[in-house]
Each structure stands twice: as C-alpha cells, then as structure tokens.
C-alpha positions in Angstrom: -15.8 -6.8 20.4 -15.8 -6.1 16.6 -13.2 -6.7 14.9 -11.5 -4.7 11.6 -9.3 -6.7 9.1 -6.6 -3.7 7.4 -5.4 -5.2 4.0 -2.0 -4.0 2.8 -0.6 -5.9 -0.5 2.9 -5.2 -0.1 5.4 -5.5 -3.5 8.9 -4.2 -2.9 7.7 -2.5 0.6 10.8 -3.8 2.9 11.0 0.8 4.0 7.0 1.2 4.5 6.1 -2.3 6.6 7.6 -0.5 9.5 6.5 2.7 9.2 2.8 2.0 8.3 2.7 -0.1 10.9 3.8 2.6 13.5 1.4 5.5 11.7 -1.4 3.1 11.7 -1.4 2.7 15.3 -0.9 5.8 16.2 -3.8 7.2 14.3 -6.3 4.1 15.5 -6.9 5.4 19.1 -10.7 5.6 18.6 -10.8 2.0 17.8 -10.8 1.4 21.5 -13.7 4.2 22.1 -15.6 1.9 19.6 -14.8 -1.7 20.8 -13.1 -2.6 17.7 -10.1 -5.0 17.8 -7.9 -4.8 14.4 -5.9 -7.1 12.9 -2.9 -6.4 10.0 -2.8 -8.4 6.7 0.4 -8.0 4.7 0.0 -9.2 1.5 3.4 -10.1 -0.1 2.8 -10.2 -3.8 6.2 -12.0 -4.3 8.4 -9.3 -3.8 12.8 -9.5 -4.1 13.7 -7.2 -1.1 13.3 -8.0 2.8 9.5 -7.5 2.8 8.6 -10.5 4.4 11.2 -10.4 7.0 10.0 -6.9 8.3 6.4 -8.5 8.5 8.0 -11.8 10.5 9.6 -9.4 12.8 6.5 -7.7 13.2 4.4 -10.4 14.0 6.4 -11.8 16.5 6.4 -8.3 18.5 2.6 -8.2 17.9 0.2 -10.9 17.3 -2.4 -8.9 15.4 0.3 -8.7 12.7 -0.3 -11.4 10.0 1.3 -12.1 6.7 -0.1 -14.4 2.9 3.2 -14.7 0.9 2.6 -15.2 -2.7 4.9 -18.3 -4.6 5.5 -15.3 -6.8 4.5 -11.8 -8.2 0.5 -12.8 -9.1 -0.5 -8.9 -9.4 -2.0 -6.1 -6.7 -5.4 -7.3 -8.2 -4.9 -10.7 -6.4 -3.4 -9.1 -3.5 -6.5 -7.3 -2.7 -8.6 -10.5 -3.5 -6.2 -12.8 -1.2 -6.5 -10.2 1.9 -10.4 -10.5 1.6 -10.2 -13.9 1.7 -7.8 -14.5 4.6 -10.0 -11.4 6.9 -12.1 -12.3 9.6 -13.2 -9.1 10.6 -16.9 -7.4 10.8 -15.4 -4.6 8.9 -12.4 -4.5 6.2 -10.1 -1.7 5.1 -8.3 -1.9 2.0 -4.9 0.1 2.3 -1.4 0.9 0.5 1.5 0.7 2.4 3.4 3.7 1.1 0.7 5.7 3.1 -0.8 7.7 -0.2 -3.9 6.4 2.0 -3.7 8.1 5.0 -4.8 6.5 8.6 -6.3 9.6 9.8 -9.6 9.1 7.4 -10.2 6.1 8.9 -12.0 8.0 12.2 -14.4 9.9 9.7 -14.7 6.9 7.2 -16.2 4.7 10.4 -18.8 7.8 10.9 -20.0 7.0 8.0 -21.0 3.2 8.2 -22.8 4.4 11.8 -24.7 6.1 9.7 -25.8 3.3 7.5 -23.6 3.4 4.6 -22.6 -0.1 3.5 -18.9 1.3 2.6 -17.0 4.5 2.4 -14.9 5.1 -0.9 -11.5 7.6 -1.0 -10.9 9.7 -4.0 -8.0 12.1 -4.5 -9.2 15.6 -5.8 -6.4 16.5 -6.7 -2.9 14.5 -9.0 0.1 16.7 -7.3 3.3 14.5 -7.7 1.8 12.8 -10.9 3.4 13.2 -14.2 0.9 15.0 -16.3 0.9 12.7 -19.2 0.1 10.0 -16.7 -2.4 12.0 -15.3 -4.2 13.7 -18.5 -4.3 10.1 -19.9 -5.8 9.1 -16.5 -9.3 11.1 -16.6 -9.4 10.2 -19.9 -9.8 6.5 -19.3 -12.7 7.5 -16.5 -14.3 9.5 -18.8 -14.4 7.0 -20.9 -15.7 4.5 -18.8 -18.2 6.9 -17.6 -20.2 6.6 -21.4 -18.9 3.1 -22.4 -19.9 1.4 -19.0 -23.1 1.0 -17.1 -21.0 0.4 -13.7 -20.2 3.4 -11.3 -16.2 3.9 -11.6 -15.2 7.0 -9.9 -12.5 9.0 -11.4 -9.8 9.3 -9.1 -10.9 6.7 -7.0 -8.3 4.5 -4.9 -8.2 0.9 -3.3 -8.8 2.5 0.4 -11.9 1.6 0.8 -13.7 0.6 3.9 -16.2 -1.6 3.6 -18.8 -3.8 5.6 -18.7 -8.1 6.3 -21.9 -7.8 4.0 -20.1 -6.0 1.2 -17.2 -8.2 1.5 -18.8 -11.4 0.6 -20.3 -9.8 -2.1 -17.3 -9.6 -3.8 -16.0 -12.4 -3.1 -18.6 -14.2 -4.8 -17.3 -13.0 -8.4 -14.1 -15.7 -9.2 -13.2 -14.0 -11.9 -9.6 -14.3 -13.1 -9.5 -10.9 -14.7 -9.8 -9.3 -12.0 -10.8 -4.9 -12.2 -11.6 -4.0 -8.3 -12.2 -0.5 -8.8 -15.3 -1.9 -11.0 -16.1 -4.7 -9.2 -16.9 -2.4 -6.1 -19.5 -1.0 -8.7 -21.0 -3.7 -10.1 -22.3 -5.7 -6.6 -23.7 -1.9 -5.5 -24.6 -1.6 -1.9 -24.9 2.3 -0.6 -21.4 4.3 -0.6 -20.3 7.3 0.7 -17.4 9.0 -1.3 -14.4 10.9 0.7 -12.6 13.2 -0.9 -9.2 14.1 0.0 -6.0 15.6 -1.6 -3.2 13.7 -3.0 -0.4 12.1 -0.9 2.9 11.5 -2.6 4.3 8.1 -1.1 6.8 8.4 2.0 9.4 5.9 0.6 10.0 3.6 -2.3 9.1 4.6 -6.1 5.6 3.5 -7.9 5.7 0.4 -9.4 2.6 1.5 -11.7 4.6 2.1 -14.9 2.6 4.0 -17.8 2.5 0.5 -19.8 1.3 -1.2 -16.8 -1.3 1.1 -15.9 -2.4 0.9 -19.9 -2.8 -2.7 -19.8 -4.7 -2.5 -16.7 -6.8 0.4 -18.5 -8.0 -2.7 -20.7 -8.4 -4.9 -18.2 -11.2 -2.7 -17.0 -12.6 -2.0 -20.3 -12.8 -5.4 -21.4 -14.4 -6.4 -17.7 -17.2 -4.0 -17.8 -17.7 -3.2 -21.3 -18.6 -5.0 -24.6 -18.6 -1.6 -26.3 -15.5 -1.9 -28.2 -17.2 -5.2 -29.8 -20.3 -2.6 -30.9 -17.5 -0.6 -32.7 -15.7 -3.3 -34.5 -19.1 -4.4 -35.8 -20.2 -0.4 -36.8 -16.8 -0.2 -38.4 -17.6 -3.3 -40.8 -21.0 -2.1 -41.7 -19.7 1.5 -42.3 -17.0 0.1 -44.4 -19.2 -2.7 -46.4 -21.5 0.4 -47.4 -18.3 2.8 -48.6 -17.1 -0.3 -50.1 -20.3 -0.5 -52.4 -20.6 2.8 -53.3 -17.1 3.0 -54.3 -17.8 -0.2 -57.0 -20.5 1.9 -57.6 -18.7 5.1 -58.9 -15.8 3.1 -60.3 -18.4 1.6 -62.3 -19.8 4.7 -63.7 -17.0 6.5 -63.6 -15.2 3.9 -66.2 -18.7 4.1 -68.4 -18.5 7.5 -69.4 -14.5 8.2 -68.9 -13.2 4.7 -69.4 -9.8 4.6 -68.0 -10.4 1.9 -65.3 -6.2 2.4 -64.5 -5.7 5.5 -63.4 -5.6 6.2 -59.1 -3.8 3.4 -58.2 -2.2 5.3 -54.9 -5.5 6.3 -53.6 -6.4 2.6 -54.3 -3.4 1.4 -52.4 -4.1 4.2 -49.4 -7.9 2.8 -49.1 -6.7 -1.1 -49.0 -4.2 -0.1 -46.4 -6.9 2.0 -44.6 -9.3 -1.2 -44.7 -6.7 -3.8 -43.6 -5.5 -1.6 -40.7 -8.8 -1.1 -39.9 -9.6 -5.0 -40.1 -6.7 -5.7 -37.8 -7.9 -3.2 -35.7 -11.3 -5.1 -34.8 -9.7 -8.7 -35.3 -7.6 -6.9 -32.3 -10.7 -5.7 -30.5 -12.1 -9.5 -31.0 -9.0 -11.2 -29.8 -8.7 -9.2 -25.9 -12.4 -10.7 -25.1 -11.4 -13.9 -26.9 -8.0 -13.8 -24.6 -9.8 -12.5 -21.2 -12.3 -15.9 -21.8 -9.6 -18.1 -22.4 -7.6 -17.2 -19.0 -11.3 -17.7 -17.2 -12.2 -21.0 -19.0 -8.9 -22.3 -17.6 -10.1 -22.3 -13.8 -6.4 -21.1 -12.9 -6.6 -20.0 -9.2 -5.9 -16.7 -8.7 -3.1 -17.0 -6.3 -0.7 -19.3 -4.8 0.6 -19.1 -1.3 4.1 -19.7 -0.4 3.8 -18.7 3.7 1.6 -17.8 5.9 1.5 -16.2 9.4 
C-alpha cells in the first residue's frame, strides 16, 4: 500500500488538533478504495497553549498520529520544511489546521495526480472574511511579483498543496534559510494543476498573520525571487547623477547672465532632502539582500526539535 504524509504546522492550535483530526478522517474514506495508508504530522512551531498535549493524546489513541515539537517559535516557513522532512509517504499534503483548507478537495486533488500531474495547487477565488486593506494590499504584492519575478506565484494561492515523493525531494534540495514556499513550489517546476475553491473562514482560533507579519514576509518573497529592487536602486542613481549635472549646469548659466548665486535656498534644501531620502532608500534596498546573505552564510539550521512522536 501507498502511503500519504498530511503536514499540519500547528502554532497556538490546542481547539483545531481535535477537530481536524476528526474532519479529516471523516472525509478520507476513498483512501481505502485507493490503497493508500496516511499518516498525521503535527508540526508544533513552539506554541504557549495545550497544543502538544492534544497531539500526545492523539497519538496514543491512534498510531498514525505523529508530532516534531519545535525548541521554540522558528516560523510556519520551517514548519512546512520540518513536516517534509520528517514524511515518508509516496504522496504529501500540506494542510492548516484551522480547516481554511478543506479535506473534501483532497478526493478530486488525488484525480489529478492519476492523471499525471506532479502536484495539485489550491487557490481561494474569492477573500470573504478578509479585511479589505489586508486583502487590496494582497493582490497587490502578486501582481507585483507577477512583472518583477520570473517564478510562477499564484495570486491567492495557499500552502495546501498536494504533491508527489518526486516533487518533494525537489524541494528539499534548496537549504535555504530564507525560506518563501509559495515560490519555491515555482522555482523547481514540475506539472501542476490549480484548484480553485472559495474562501473558508477558520473554525476556531484567530489568524496569527498580522498585517506587519504578512509585510515582512511580502519581502521575504521579494528579496527570494527577485533582484529587481537592486535594478531600481541603480536606475535611481543614474537618473539622479544626470538631474544632478544639468542642475550645475543651469545654476551655472543661470548665475552668468542673472548673477545672484543666493537666492532659492528652500528649493535647494527640498532637493537635498529629496536626494538623501532617496539615497537611504536604495542603501535600504542594498542592506535586505545584504541581510538575507548574511543569515544564509551563517549555516543556522532551520529548526530545532524539542520532541518528537
């Protein structure tokens, strides 16, 4: 028999172990018609509340249950990265455990891969529950990527993601400390069928995606799979090297045939601010890669387990 690894990373999740445990089973009756054995991998990303009990007790009533507790909170991103690690099986499933990914697809995501596809993507049509700020500032950062980035990232696109041992191994291949999933499915390729489905609001808990934490991890993908912004800071010096010499060159004139070199000192002081904002700006630009290669040059790993089950 074949055998499917589910991945759930698990922060602050002590209401939804339970209950994703009981919906998943209950919507993963034609596993058996298939001959495909699953297994559960809670990922604790360090979390404060009763998480990790609520997986033990689970995995004592049921063996396939298994839990990697993180020494402490090392991010979703290694979550994901730890699960594909620690899974054995032929085919692995990627999978939030307030249930915004619903079981159900799973029967028409497997469809798919008999058909040849090397993985089968989800992504929400639709942003009901979402506040729209988050949301507007959301397709922004896709469409974006879309012009700024040669690698496929989907707007709308989730973690639930099921994907093949082949494609898998792929991934874990790329090490990389800075980790951006959602283009690193991209990047190695391999055929995928997108599934489209509306939004579901989580069944318990709150987010913990604040706006700033989604913005820093907005750069985390832009620095990852882009070296755009770098082509911008060096545009921006050359535009402003050439307004800088025709500016000498009219103050120049201008001071031959008027004389009066003194007068205009606001606009002067407006353009030097301009220029040293705009300097910052790029030294800014500069110091994100410079930052992002100094965590990788460091060799940290990417997580540390506490317990495992």
């Amino acid at each position: 028999m074949k055998l499917l690894s589910v991945i759930v990373p698990c922060y602050n999740e002590e209401e939804n172990v339970p209950y994703f445990y009981d919906e998943f089973c209950k919507n993963t009756a034609f596993l058996k018609e298939k001959d495909i054995e699953f297994e559960i991998l809670y990922i604790d990303d360090g979390s404060q509340d009763n998480t990790v009990p609520e997986v033990r007790a689970l995995h004592e009533k049921d063996e396939r249950v298994h839990l990697v507790s993180f020494s402490r909170n090392f991010g979703k991103e290694a979550a994901m990265y730890a699960g594909l690690e620690k899974s054995r099986g032929d085919y692995v499933v990627i999978m939030d455990a307030d249930l915004q990914d619903p079981p159900y697809l799973l029967e028409e995501m497997f469809r798919y891969l008999d058909e040849g596809y090397d993985s089968v993507a989800t992504r929400r049509v639709s942003r009901k529950g979402e506040p729209p700020v988050r949301s507007f500032f959301a397709r922004c950062f896709y469409r974006m990527m879309r012009h700024i980035s040669k690698t496929e990232i989907m707007d709308g696109a989730r973690d639930y993601r099921l994907m093949t041992r082949q494609m898998v191994n792929a991934i874990l291949e790329m090490k990389e400390y800075n980790r951006f999933t959602k283009g690193i499915y991209g990047w190695v390729g391999f055929q995928t069928k997108w599934l489209e489905f509306e939004n579901v609001e989580r069944v318990k808990g709150e987010t913990k995606w604040s706006f700033w934490k989604l913005l820093l991890y907005s750069l985390e993908g832009i620095t990852a799979f882009s070296t755009v912004p770098l082509s911008i800071a060096s545009v921006m010096g050359v535009l402003f090297c050439l307004l800088a010499f025709i500016l000498i060159i009219f103050i120049v004139v201008r001071t031959a045939i008027f004389g009066d070199p003194v007068s205009g000192w606001p606009s002067l002081v407006c353009i030097i601010s301009l220029i040293s904002g705009v300097q910052l700006f790029c030294m800014g630009i500069i110091g994100q890669y410079l930052a992002k290669t100094y965590m990788e040059v460091k060799k940290r790993p990417i997580y540390l387990t506490k317990e495992e089950l």
